[in-house]
TORDREN-662598 format. One record per residue (C-alpha): x negated, y negated, z; residue number from 1. Coordinates in steps of 0.001 Angstrom, whole numbers, plus 500000, padded with zeros to 6 digits. Each point is the difference from the previous one (the first is absolute). Example, Ala and Ser with C-alpha at 12.3 -4.5 7.8 and 13.67 -1.06 7.14 Angstrom:
+--------+--------+--------+-----+
!     xx !     yy !     zz ! num !
+--------+--------+--------+-----+
! 487700 ! 504500 ! 507800 !   1 !
! 498630 ! 496560 ! 499340 !   2 !
+--------+--------+--------+-----+
This chain:
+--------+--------+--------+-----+
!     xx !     yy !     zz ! num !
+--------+--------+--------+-----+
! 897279 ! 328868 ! 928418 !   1 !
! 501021 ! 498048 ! 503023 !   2 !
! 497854 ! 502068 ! 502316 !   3 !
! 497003 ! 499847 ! 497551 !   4 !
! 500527 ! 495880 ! 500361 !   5 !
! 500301 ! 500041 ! 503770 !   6 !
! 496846 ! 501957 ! 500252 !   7 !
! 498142 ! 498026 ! 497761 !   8 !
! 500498 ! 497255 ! 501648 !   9 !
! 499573 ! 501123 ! 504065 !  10 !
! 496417 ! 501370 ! 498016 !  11 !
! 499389 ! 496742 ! 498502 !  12 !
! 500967 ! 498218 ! 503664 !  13 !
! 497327 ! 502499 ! 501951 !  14 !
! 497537 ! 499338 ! 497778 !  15 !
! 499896 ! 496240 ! 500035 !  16 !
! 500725 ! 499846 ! 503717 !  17 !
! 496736 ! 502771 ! 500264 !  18 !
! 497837 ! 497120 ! 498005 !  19 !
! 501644 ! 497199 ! 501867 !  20 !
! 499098 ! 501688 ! 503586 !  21 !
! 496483 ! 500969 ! 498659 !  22 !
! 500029 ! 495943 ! 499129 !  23 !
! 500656 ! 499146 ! 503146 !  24 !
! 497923 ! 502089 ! 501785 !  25 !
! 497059 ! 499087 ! 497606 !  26 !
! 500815 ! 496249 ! 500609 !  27 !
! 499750 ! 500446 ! 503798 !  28 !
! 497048 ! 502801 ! 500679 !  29 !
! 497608 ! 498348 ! 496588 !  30 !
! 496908 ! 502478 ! 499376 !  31 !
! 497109 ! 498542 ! 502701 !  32 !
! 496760 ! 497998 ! 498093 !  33 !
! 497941 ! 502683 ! 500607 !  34 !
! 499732 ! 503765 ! 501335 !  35 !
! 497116 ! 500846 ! 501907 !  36 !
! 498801 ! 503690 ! 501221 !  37 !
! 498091 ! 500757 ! 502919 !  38 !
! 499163 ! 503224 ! 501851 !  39 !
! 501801 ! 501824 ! 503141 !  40 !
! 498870 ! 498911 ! 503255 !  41 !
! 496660 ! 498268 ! 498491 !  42 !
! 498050 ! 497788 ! 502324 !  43 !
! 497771 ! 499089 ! 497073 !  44 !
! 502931 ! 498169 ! 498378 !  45 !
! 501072 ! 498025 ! 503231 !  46 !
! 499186 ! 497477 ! 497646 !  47 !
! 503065 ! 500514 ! 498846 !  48 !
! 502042 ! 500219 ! 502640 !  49 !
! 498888 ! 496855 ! 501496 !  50 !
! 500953 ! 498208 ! 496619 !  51 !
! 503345 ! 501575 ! 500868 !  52 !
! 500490 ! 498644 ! 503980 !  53 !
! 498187 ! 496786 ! 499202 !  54 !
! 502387 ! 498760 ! 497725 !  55 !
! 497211 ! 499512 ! 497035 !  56 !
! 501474 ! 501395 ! 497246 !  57 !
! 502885 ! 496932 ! 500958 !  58 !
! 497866 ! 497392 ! 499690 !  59 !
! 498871 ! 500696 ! 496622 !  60 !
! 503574 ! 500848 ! 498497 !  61 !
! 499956 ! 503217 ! 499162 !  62 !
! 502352 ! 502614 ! 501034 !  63 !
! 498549 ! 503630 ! 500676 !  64 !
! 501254 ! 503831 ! 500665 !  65 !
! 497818 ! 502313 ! 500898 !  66 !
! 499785 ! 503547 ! 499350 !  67 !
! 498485 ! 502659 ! 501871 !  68 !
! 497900 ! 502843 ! 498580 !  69 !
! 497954 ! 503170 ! 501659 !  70 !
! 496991 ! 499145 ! 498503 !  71 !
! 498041 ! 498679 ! 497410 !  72 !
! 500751 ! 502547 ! 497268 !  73 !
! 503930 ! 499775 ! 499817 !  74 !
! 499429 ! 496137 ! 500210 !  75 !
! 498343 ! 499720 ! 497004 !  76 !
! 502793 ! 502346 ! 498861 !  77 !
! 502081 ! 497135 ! 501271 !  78 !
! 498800 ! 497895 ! 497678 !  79 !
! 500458 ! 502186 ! 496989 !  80 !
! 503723 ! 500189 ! 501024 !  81 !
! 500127 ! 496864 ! 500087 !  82 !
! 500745 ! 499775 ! 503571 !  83 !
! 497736 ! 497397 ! 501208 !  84 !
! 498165 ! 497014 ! 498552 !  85 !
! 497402 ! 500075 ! 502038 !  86 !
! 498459 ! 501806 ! 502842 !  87 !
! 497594 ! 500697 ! 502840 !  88 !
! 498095 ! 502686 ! 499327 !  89 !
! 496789 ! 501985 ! 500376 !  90 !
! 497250 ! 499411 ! 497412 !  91 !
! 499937 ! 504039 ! 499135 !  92 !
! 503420 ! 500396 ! 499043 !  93 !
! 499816 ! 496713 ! 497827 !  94 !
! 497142 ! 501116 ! 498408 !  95 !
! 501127 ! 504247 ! 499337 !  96 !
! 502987 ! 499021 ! 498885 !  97 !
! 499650 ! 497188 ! 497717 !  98 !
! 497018 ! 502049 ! 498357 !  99 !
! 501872 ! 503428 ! 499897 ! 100 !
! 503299 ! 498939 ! 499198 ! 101 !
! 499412 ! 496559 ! 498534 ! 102 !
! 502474 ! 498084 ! 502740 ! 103 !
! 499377 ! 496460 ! 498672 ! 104 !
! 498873 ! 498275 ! 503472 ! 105 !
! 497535 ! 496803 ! 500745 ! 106 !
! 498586 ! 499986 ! 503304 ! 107 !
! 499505 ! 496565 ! 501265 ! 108 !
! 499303 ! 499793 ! 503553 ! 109 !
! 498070 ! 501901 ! 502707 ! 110 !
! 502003 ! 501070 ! 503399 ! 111 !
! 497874 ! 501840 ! 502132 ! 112 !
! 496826 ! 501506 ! 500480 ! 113 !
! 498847 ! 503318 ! 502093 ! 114 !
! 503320 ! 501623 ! 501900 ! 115 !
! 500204 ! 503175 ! 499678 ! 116 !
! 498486 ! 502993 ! 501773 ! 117 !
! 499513 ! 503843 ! 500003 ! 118 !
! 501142 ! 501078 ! 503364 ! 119 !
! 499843 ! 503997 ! 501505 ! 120 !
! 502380 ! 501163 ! 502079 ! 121 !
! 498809 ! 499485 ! 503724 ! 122 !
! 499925 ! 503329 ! 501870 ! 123 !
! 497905 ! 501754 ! 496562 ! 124 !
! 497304 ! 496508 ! 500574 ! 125 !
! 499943 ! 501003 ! 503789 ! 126 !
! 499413 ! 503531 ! 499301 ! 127 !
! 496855 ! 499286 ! 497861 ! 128 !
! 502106 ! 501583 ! 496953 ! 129 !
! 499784 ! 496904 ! 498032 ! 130 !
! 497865 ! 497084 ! 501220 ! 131 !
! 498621 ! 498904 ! 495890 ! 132 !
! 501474 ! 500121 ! 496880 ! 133 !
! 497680 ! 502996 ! 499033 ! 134 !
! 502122 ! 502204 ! 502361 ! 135 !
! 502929 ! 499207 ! 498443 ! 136 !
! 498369 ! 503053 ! 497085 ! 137 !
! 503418 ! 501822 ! 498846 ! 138 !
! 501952 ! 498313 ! 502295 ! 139 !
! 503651 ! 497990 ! 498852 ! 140 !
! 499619 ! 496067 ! 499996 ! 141 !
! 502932 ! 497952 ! 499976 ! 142 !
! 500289 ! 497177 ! 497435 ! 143 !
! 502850 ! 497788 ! 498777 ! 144 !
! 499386 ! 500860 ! 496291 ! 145 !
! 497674 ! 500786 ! 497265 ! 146 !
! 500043 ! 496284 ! 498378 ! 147 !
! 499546 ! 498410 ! 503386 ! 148 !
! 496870 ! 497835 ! 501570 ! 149 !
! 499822 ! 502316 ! 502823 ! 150 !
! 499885 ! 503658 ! 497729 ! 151 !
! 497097 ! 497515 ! 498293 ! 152 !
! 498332 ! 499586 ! 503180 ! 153 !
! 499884 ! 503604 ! 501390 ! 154 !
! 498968 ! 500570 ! 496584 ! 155 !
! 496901 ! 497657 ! 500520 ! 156 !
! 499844 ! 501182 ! 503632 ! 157 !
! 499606 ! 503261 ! 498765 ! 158 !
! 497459 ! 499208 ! 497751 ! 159 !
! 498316 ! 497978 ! 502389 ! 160 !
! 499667 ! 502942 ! 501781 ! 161 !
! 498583 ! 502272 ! 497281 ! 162 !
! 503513 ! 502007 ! 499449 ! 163 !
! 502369 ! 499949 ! 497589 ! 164 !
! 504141 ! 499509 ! 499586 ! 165 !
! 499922 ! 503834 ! 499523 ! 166 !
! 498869 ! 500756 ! 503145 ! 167 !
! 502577 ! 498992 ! 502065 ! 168 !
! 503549 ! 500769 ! 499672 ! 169 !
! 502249 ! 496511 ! 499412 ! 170 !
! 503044 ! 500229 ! 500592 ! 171 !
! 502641 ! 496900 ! 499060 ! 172 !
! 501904 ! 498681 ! 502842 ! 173 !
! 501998 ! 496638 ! 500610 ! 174 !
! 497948 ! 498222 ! 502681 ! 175 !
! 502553 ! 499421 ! 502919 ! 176 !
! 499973 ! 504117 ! 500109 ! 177 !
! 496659 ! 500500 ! 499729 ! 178 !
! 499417 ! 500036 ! 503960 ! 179 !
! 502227 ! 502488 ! 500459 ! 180 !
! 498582 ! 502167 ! 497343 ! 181 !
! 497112 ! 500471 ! 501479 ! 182 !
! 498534 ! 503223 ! 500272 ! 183 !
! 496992 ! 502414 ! 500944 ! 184 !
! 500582 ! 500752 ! 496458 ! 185 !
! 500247 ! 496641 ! 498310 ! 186 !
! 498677 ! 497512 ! 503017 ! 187 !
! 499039 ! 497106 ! 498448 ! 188 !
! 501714 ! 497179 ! 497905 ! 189 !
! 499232 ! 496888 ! 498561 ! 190 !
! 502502 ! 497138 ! 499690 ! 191 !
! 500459 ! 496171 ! 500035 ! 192 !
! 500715 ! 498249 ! 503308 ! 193 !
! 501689 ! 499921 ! 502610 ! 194 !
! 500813 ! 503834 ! 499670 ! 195 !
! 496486 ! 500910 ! 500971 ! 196 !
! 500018 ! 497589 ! 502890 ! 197 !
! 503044 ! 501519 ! 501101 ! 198 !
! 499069 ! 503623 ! 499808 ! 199 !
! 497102 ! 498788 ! 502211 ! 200 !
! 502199 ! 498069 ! 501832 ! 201 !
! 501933 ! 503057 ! 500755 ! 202 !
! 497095 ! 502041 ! 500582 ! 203 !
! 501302 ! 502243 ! 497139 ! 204 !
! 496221 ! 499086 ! 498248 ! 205 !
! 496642 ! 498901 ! 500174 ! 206 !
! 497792 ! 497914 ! 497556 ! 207 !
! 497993 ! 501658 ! 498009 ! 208 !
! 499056 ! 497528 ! 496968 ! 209 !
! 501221 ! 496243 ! 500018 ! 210 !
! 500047 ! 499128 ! 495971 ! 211 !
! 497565 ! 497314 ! 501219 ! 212 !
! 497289 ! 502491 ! 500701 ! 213 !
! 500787 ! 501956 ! 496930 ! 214 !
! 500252 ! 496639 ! 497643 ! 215 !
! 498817 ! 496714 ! 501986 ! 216 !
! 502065 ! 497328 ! 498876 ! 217 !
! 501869 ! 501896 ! 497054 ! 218 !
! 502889 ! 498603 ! 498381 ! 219 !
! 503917 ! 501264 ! 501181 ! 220 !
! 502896 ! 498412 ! 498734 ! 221 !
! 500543 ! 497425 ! 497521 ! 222 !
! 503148 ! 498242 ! 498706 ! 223 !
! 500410 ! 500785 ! 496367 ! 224 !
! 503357 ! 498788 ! 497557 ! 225 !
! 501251 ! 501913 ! 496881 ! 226 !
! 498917 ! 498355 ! 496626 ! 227 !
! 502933 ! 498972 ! 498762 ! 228 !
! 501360 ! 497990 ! 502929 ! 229 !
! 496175 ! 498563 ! 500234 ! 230 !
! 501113 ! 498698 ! 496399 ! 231 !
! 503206 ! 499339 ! 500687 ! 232 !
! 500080 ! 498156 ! 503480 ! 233 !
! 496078 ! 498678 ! 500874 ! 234 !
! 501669 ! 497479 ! 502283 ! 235 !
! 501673 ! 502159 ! 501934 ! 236 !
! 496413 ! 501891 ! 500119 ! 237 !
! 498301 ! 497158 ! 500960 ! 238 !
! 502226 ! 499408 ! 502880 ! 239 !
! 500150 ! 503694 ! 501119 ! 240 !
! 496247 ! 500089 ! 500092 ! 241 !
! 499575 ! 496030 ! 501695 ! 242 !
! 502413 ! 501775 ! 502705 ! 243 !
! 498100 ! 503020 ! 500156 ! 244 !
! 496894 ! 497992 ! 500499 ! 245 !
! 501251 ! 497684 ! 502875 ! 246 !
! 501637 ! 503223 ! 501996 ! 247 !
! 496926 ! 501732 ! 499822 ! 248 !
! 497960 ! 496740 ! 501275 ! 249 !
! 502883 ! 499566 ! 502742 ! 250 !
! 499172 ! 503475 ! 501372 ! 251 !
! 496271 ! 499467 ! 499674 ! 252 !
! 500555 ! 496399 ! 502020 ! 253 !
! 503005 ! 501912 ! 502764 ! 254 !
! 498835 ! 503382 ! 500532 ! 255 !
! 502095 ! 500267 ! 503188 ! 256 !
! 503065 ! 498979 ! 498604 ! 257 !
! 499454 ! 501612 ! 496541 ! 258 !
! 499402 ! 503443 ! 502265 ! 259 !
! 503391 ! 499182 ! 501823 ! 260 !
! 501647 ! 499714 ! 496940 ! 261 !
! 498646 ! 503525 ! 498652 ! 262 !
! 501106 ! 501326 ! 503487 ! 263 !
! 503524 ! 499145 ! 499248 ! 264 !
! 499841 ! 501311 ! 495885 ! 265 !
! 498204 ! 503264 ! 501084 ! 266 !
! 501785 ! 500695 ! 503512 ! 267 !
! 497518 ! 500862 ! 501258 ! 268 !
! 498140 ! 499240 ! 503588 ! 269 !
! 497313 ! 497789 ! 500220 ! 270 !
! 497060 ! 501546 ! 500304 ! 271 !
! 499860 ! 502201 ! 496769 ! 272 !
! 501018 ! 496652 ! 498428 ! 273 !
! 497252 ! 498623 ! 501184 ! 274 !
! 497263 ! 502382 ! 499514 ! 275 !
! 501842 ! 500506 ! 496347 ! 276 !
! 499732 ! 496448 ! 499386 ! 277 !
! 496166 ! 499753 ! 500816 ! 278 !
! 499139 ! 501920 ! 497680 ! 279 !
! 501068 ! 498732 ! 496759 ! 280 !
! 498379 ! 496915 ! 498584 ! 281 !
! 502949 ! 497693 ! 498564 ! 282 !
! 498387 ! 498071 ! 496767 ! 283 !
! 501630 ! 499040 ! 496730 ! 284 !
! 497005 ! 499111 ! 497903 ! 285 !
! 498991 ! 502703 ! 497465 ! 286 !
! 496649 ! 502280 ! 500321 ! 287 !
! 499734 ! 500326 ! 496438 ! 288 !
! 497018 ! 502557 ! 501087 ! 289 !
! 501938 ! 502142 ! 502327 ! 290 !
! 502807 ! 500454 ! 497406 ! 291 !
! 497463 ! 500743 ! 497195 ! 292 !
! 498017 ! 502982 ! 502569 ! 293 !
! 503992 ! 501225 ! 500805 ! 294 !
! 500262 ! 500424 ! 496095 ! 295 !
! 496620 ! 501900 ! 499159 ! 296 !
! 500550 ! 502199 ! 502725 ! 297 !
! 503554 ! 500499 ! 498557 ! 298 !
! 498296 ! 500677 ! 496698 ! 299 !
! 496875 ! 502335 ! 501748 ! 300 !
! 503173 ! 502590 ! 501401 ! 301 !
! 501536 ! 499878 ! 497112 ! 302 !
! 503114 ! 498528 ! 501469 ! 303 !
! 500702 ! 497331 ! 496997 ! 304 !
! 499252 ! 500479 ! 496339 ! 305 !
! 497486 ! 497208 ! 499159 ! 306 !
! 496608 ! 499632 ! 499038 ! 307 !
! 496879 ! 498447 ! 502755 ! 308 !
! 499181 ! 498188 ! 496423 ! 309 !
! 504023 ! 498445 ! 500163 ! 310 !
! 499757 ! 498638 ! 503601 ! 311 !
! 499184 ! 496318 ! 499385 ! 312 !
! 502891 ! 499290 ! 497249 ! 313 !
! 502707 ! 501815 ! 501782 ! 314 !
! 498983 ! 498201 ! 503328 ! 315 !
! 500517 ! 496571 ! 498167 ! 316 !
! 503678 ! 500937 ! 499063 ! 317 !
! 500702 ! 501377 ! 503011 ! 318 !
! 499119 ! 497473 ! 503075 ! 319 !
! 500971 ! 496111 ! 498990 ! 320 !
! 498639 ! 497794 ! 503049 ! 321 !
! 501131 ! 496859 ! 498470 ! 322 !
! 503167 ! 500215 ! 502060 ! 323 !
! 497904 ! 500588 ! 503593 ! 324 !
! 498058 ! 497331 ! 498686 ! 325 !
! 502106 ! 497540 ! 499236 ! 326 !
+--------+--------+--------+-----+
């Protein structure tokens, strides 16, 4: 009976000093204002980053962590895991997903434009094996997922070209390993930058599309929040996306020092930085019309169940520009 006490009572003793450490540990490490995702090694979210170095997120009051993802795809699954609050993010992957598997997401702000490209591996360009996208007939493309704006631009490359996504072989790979996957078999892949710059860079790979050329002006990334901490928190929104909007004015105003700072995120050397950086068009407002085309093409290969005849009301649920507005 003595020994049943004893041990009741050491139990008793762990398990209030267990609470009483977690205490003290939630007292002194407190849950941050807001989570934010964002995309490996993404130039079109320096945005971001520069929020980060410039102190920004500081002068509104808000603390932040940030969380890193692969891509698009397993950010919005992010947000259904309740991982982040909001995010960086392509367009695609916002759209897919929220459609497909009904991940409750606004997107309220623009991030980029343009930035991506299909690039061939150098010595099958040189050869005269692949110099269009036409050659690339049977061939493996790299892409960085199925829900991703870049499989949704070599889908409209392709289509631009009068093939189809069955005539190619696609095969999914992470981005920073698509240079070294390269192949006679599967020479070509498209990603966001730097990582084509870089392959060029390396002379690992040669242009072959820019997204420009494929899609002038179209849509990239946007910054999107889950639902419920849109209802929850709209302040903190507000201030997320006011940041947002003066980081990505900051880089448009400093080019040369918002370059230097992607040279120190990415590690990389300058001149794939640069020629990375020049070709994305950093721009928060919303192109209500770009998003709308990324949707009925979405809809025209059968990538998302919803009717042409649905567009316009899901669209107005979707996007809420009063926030980049305000």
């Amino acid at each position: 009976m003595v020994k049943t006490k004893t041990l009741a009572i050491v139990v008793a003793v762990v398990i209030i000093s267990s609470f009483a450490v977690y205490g003290y540990w939630s007292t002194i490490t407190p849950r941050a204002d807001v989570r934010i995702g964002y995309l490996n090694q993404d130039l079109h979210q320096l945005a971001l980053r520069v929020a980060l170095v410039n102190g920004y997120f500081d002068d509104v009051n808000i603390t932040v962590d940030v969380v890193e993802f692969g891509n698009g795809a397993l950010e919005m699954d992010g947000f259904l895991a309740d991982q982040i609050d909001m995010g960086y993010l392509g367009a695609a992957p916002a759209l897919t997903k929220r459609l497909n598997q009904d991940i409750l997401i606004t997107v309220l702000a623009a991030v980029n434009l343009e930035g991506s490209v299909i690039m061939v591996k150098k010595s099958e360009f040189d050869s005269g094996a692949v110099t269009s996208i036409v050659n690339l007939t049977g061939k493996g493309v790299h892409h960085p997922g199925p829900s991703t704006v870049q499989n949704f631009l070599l889908r409209l490359a392709l289509e631009n070209a009068g093939m189809t996504y069955e005539d190619i072989n696609p095969v999914y790979t992470a981005p920073p390993y698509m240079e070294s996957a390269l192949t006679a078999e599967a020479p070509a892949f498209i990603a966001w930058e730097p990582f084509c710059a870089k392959a060029e860079y390396n002379d690992a790979a040669v242009v072959l599309l820019n997204s420009g050329d494929i899609w002038p002006g179209h849509p990239c990334c946007v910054v999107a929040s889950a639902n419920s901490f849109l209802e929850g928190k709209p302040d903190v929104v507000q201030k997320v996306i006011d940041v947002h909007k003066r980081a990505e004015q900051w880089i448009i105003d400093n080019p040369l020092d918002a370059i230097a700072i992607a040279i120190d995120w990415l590690e990389m050397d300058q001149s794939p930085v640069e020629n990375a950086f020049n070709r994305i068009i950093f721009d928060y407002d919303l192109n209500m019309t770009g998003l709308t085309m990324y949707l009925e093409f979405l809809i025209d290969q059968d990538l998302v169940d919803l009717q042409l005849s649905e567009v316009a009301s899901f669209m107005n649920g979707f996007v809420n520009t009063t926030f980049v507005e305000s």
